[in-house]
N, C-alpha and C positions, 0 to 999 in steps of 0.2 A: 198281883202275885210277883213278888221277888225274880231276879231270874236266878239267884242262888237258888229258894226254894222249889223253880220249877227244875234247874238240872236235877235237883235233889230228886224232887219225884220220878221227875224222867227215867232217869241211870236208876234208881230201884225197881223201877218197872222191867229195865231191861235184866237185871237180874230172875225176876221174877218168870221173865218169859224166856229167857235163855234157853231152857230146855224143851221150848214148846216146837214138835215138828216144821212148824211154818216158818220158823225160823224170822219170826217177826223182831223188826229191830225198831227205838224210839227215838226220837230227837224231836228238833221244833226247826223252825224257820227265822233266821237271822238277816236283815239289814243290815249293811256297810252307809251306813248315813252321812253326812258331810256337811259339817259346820261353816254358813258363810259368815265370813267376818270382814271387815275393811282391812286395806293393809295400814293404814294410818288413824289413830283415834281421831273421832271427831264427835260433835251432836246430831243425831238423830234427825233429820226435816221429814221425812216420807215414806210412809212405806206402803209397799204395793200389792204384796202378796197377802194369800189369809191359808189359813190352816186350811187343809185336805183338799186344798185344789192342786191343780197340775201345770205347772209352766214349761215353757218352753227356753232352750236355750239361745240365752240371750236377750232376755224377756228382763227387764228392772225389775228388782228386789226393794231396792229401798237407796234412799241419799241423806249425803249426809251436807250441813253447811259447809258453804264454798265460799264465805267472803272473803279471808285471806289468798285462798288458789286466786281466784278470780282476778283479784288487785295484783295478785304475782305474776299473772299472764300480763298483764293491758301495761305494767311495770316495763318487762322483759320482750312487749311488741314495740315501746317507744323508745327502747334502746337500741333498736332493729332502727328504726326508723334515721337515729340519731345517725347512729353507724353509717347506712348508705350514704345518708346529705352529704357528711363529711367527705365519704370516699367520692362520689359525684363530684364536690367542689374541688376535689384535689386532684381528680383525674382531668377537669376542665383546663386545668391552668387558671391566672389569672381572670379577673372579671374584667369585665370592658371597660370602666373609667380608668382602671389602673394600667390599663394596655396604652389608652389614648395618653395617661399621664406620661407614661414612658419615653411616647412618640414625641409628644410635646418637648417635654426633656432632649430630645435628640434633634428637634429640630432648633432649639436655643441652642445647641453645643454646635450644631453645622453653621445657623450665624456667626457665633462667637468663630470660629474656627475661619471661616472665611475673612472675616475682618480681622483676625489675627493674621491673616497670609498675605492678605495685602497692606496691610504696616510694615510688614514685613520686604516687600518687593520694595515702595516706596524707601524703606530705611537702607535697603541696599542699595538701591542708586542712588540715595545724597551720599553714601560712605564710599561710593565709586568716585562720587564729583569732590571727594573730600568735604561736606557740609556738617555731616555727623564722626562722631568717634566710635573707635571698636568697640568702646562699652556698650554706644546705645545700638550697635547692630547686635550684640550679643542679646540685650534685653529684648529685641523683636524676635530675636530666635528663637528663645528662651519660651514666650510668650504663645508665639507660634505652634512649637511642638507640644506646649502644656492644651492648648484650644486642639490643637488633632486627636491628642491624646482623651480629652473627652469627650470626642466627635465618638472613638471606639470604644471608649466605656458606656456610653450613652445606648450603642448599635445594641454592646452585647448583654444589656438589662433589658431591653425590647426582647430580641430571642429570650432571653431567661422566661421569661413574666409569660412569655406568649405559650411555654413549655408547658404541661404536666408536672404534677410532682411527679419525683425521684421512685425509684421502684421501689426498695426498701420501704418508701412512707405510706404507699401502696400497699405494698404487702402488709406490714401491719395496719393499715386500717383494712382490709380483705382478713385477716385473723380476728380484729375487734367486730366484727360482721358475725362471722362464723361462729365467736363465743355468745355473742347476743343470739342469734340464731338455737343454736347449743341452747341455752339457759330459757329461752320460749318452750320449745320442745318438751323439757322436764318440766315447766310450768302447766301446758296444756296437759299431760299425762299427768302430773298429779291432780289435775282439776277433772278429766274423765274419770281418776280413779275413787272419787267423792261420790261416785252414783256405781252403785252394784248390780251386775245383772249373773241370772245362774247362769253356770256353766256349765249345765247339759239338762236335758230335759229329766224331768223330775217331781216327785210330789213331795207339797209343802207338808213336812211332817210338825213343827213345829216352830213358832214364832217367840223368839227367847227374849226380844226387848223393841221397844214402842216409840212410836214418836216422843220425842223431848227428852227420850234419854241414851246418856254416851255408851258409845261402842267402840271397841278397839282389834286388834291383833287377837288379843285373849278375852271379848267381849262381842261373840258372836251374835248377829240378829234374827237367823235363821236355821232351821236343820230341815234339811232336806233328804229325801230319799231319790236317789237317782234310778229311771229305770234302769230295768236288769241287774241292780245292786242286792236283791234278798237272794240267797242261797241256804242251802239246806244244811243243818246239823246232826248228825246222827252219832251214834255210838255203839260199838260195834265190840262184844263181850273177848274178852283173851284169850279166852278158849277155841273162836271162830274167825279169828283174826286174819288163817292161814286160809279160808275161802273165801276171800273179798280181794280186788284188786282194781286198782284204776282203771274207769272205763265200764264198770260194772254199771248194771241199769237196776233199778227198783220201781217196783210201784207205791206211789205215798198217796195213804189214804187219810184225811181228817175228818173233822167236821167241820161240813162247808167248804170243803177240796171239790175243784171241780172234776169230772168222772177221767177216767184215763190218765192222770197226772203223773208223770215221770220225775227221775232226776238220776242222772248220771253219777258217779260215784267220780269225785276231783284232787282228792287229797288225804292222805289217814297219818294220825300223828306216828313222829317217831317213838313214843312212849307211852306206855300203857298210866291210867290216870285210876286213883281209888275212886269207889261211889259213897260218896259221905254218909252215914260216919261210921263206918263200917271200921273196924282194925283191921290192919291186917294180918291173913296167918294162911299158912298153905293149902288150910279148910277153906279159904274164902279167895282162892283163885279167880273163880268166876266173878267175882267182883271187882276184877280189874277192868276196864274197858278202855278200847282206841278211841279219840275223839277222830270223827273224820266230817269232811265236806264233801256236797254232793252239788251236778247245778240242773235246776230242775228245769223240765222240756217241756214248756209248755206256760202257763199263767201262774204265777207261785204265788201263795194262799202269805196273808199279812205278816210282817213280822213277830216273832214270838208266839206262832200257833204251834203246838206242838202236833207232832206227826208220827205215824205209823209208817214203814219199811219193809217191803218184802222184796225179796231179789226175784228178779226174773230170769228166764234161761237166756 
């Protein structure tokens, strides 16, 4: 049955009984159900749940293929990986042959430098004894100061080499870290988010699509009924509108309601609703009714059983 056809009957019913002493009201039992879906389309590999069982929160629903996720993570770890060596080798300084090349280097230029100083001593005492000219003391000078001079360029490419990179190159490789880092992170979470588990305990009301076939955003695989999500519907005639208020208690009775069953009165609409297909005219007043919600105290009877209301003191 329709659930148009069952209000239909319902709300005629409650016309019908409107004026009966016991002041008996009708509705049924409604579910707030919740469609799982993936956030991102994919195909279908698994699924776990099956109709009219009961899961727990957190319990796997179903997965979808992750080859792509997968290669994007292992992608986004070897860039992780890339990133530290880098910063590692540049926070090291120099490597050792090219420390020892330096040295090397410094010790050619402290030769050359030594033997430039003493042509030098030599070329100033033959220009003391007169044997050489100013020129050729100038050329030992000359030669001299150029040999020191590479003695301290030699020193200060040893410190350099022996050094660390510069902070700045540090710092951006510590940001190239951080975005490889970064870009892992969204990889792992969209590859957790290819396996679906409910979220909250719940019965499997229905399984809407199967292994091997796509699901998406708007391509639900499951409907679930969450505990404590059915609540009661009743309707409550125009005329009797002004003795009901939030908080009110009823006893609902069905068939196959277990004995003592309650529900609390939670909500009544702002606006009075016709009972189809009724016209309306000021003869058929009573044909107006509040929709209201109630939440029931105790084990509430399936979705869409229709139910019996009596108010209690």
């Amino acid at each position: 049955m329709s659930r148009h056809l069952l209000l239909a009957g319902l709300v005629l019913g409650i016309a019908a009984c409107s004026d009966q002493p016991d002041e008996t009201l009708h509705g049924y039992a409604e579910g707030d159900f919740t469609a799982i879906a993936p956030d991102a389309p994919g195909r279908i590999v698994e699924t776990l749940a099956r109709e009219g069982t009961h899961v727990a929160a957190g319990d796997t629903l179903f997965s979808l293929d992750a080859t792509a996720e997968r290669a994007a993570l292992a992608t986004a770890e070897a860039r992780i990986e890339a990133a530290l060596a880098r910063f590692d080798d540049a926070a090291a300084g120099a490597r050792s042959p090219e420390i020892e090349a330096a040295r090397d280097q410094l010790d050619q230029a402290n030769a050359a430098a030594r033997e430039a100083n003493d042509a030098l001593t030599r070329t100033r005492e033959l220009f003391e004894d007169g044997h050489v000219s100013q020129a050729r003391l100038d050329q030992a000078l000359a030669a001299a100061r150029t040999a020191n001079a590479r003695v301290a360029e030699m020193r200060q490419r040893l410190s350099l080499v022996q050094l660390p990179a510069r902070e700045n190159q540090l710092r951006a490789l510590q940001a190239e870290i951080a975005a490889a880092q970064a870009e892992r992170d969204r990889a792992a979470d969209a590859l957790d988010r290819r396996t679906v588990a409910a979220p909250a305990d719940a019965a499997v009301h229905r399984q809407i699509r199967f292994t091997g076939e796509q699901a998406g955003p708007a391509q639900p695989v499951y409907e679930l009924l969450p505990d404590g999500a059915v609540h009661a519907v009743l309707f409550i005639p125009e005329t009797g509108i002004g003795g009901h208020a939030i908080g009110d208690r009823f006893a609902v009775d069905c068939d196959g309601c277990a004995a003592g069953l309650t529900a609390r009165l939670a909500a009544i609409a702002d606006a009075a609703e016709f009972t189809p297909p009724v016209i309306y005219s000021d003869n058929e007043r009573a044909r107006l009714v509040y929709r209201a919600e109630a939440r029931f105290e105790g084990t509430p009877p399936p979705p869409g059983t229709p139910l019996r209301f009596r108010p209690q003191p």
